[in-house]
C-alpha positions as CSV (number, residue, x, y, z in Angstrom):
1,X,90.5,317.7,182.5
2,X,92.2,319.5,180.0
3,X,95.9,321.7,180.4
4,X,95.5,324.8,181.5
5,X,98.0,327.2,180.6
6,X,98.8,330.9,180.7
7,X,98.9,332.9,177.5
8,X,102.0,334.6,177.9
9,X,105.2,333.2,176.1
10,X,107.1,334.4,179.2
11,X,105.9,331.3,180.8
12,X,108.9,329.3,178.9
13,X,111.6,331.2,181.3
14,X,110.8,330.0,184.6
15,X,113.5,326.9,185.0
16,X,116.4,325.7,186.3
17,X,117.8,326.8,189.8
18,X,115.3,329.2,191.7
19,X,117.5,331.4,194.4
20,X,115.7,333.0,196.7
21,X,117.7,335.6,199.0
22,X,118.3,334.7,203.0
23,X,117.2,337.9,205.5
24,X,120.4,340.1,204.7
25,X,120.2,343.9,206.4
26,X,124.1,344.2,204.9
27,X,123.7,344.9,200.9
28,X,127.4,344.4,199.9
29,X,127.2,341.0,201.9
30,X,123.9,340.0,200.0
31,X,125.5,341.1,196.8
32,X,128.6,339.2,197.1
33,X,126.7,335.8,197.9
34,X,124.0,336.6,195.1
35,X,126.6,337.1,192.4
36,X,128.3,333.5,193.9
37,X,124.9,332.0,193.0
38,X,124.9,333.6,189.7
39,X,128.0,332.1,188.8
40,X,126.9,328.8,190.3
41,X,124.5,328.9,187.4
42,X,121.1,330.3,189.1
43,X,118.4,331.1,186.4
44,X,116.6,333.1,188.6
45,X,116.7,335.5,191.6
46,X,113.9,336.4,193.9
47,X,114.4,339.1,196.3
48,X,113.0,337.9,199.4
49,X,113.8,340.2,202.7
50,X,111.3,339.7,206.1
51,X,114.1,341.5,208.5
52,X,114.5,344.8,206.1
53,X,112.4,347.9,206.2
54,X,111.1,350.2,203.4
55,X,113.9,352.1,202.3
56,X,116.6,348.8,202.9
57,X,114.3,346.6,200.5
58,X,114.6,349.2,198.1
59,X,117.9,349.9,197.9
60,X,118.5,345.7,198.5
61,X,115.9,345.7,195.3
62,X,117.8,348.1,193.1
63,X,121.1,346.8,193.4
64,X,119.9,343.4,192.6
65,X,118.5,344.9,189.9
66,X,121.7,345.6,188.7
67,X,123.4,342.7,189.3
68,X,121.0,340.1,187.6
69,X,120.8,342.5,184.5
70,X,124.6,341.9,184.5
71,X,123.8,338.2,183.9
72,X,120.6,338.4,182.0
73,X,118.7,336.5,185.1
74,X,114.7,337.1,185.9
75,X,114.8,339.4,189.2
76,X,111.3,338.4,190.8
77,X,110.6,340.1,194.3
78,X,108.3,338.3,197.0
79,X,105.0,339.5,198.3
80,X,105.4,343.3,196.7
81,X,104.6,344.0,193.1
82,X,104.9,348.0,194.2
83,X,108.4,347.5,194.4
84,X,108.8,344.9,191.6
85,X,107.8,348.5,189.4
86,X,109.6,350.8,191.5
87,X,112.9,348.5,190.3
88,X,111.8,347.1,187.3
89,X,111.8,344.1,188.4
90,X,111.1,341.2,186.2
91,X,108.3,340.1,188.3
92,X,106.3,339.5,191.9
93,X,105.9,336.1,193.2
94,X,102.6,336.3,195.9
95,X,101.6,334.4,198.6
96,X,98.5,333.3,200.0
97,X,97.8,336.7,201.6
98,X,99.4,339.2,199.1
99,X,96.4,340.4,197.0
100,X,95.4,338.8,193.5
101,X,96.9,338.1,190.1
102,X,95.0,341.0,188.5
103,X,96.0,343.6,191.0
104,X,99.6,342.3,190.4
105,X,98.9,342.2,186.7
106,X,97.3,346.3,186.8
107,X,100.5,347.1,188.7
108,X,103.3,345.9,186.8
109,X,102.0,344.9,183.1
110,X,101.2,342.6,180.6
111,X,105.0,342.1,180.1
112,X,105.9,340.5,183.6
113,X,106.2,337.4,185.5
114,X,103.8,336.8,187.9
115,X,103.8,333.8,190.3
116,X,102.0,332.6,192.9
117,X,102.6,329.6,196.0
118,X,99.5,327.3,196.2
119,X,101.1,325.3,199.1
120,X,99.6,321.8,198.3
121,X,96.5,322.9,197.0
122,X,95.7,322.3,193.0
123,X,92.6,324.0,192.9
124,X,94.7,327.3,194.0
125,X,97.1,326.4,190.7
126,X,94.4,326.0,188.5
127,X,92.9,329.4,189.8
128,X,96.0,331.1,189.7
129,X,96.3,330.2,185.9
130,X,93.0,331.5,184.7
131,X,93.3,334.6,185.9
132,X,96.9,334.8,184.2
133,X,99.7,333.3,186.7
134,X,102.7,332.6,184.9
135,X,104.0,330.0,186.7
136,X,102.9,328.2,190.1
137,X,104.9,327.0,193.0
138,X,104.4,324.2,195.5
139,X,105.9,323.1,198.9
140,X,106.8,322.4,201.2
141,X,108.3,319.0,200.1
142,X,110.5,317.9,202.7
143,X,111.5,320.0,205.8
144,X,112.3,323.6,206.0
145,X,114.3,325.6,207.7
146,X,112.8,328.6,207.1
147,X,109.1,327.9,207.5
148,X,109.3,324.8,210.4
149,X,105.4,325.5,210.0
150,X,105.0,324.7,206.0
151,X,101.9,322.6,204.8
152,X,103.4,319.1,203.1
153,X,103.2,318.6,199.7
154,X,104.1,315.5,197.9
155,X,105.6,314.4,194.4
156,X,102.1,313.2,193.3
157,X,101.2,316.6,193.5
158,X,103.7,317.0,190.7
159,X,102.4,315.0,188.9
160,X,99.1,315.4,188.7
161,X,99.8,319.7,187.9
162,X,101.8,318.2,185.3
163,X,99.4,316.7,183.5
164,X,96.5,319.6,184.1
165,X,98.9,322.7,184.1
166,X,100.7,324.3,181.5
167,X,103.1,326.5,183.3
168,X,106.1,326.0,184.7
169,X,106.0,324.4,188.5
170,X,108.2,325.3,190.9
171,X,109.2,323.1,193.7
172,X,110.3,324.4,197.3
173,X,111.1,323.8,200.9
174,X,113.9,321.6,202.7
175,X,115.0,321.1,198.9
176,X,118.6,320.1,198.4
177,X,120.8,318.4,195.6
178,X,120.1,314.8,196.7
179,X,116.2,315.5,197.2
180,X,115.8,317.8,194.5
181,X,116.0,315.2,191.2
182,X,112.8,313.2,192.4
183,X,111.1,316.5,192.1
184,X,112.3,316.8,188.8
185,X,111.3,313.6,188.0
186,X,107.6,314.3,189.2
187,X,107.0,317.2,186.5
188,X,108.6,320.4,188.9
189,X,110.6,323.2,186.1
190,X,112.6,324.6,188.9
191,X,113.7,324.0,192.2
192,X,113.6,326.8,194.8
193,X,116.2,327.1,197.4
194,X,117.6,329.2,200.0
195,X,119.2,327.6,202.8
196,X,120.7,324.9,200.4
197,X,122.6,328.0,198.3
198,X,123.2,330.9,200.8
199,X,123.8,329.0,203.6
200,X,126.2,326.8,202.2
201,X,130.0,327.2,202.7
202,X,131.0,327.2,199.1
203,X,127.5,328.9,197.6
204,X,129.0,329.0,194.3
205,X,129.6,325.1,194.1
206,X,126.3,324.8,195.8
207,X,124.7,326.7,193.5
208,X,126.4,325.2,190.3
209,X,125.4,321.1,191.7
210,X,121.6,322.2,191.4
211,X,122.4,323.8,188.1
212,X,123.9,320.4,187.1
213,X,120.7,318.6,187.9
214,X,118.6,317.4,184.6
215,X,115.9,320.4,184.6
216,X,113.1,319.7,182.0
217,X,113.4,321.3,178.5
218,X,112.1,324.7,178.1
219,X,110.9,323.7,174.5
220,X,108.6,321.1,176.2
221,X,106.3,323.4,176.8
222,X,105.7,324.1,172.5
């Protein structure tokens, strides 16, 4: 089988750290730890909030907005492209239940990210990419905290969407520094992590040991 691969340049951007929010209802609090990661050296920010309501996402959503302009970082929000546009966000990342690539796509644009979890499933990736995912994510590798309930996924996974997919992959779930380079080594672009970065002590210094890690070349994908 042949690489399949999205047609968008944009694809190339998606690497590095991955920092996805904790559940924060106080905005100068999420702030404060979001710019920590940014210094740490995240490459991109996904807004992910379960606890907030409608009118806290947004205002959560626009001053992250703000703050990830500030360091020229991809803001993607989780689950709701609606508010990715309201913010002008740089992207959605969907779920298994959160509606389809093309209503994403009629919502925000030709000119944003769009990704999408397939869990452990290739056949999900390589049906996420022909209707115009920009990059795919996978997980959970190793134990979470945050979804104790996660499907498994395993390195070989990696591997094989490595050789059939030409978008960036994106690893999550129980990931850490010391778990996270065998990932790398499989074929994942970014590691995704939230409890390993905002629940650390020193999430700057968390933050920067995952940005240290040897993340494949962006140019690899030419």
């Amino acid at each position: 089988m042949g690489r399949i691969e999205s047609c968008r340049v944009s694809r190339q951007k998606i690497s590095g750290l991955y920092a996805i929010t904790s559940d924060e209802t106080d905005t100068a609090e999420l702030l404060r730890k979001v710019r920590l990661a940014l210094l740490g050296g995240a490459r991109v920010l996904q807004y992910r909030n379960k606890v907030a309501d409608a009118a806290l996402r947004l205002e959560q959503a626009w001053a992250l907005r703000e703050l990830t302009n500030e360091f020229s970082v991809p803001l993607i929000i989780n689950d709701d492209a609606i508010l990715a546009q309201q913010v002008d966000a740089d992207g959605v990342h969907l779920g298994g239940e959160d509606g389809s690539v093309a209503t994403a796509r009629a919502v925000l644009g030709n000119d944003k990210f769009i990704g999408v979890s397939c869990y452990n499933r290739i056949a999900l990736a390589h049906e996420a990419v022909r209707q115009g995912a920009d990059y795919v994510a996978f997980g959970s590798f190793f134990a979470s905290t945050i979804k104790s309930d996660a499907v498994v996924a395993s390195p070989e996974l990696l591997r094989q969407a490595r050789r059939e997919i030409a978008v960036p992959l994106v690893a999550i779930g129980g990931i850490s520094v010391h778990n996270g380079a065998q990932l790398l080594e499989a074929g994942a672009d970014a590691l995704a992590a939230i409890s390993a970065v905002f629940g650390a002590a020193d999430i700057q210094g968390a933050a920067r040991k995952f940005s240290n890690l040897n993340y494949p070349e962006i140019s690899s994908y030419r």
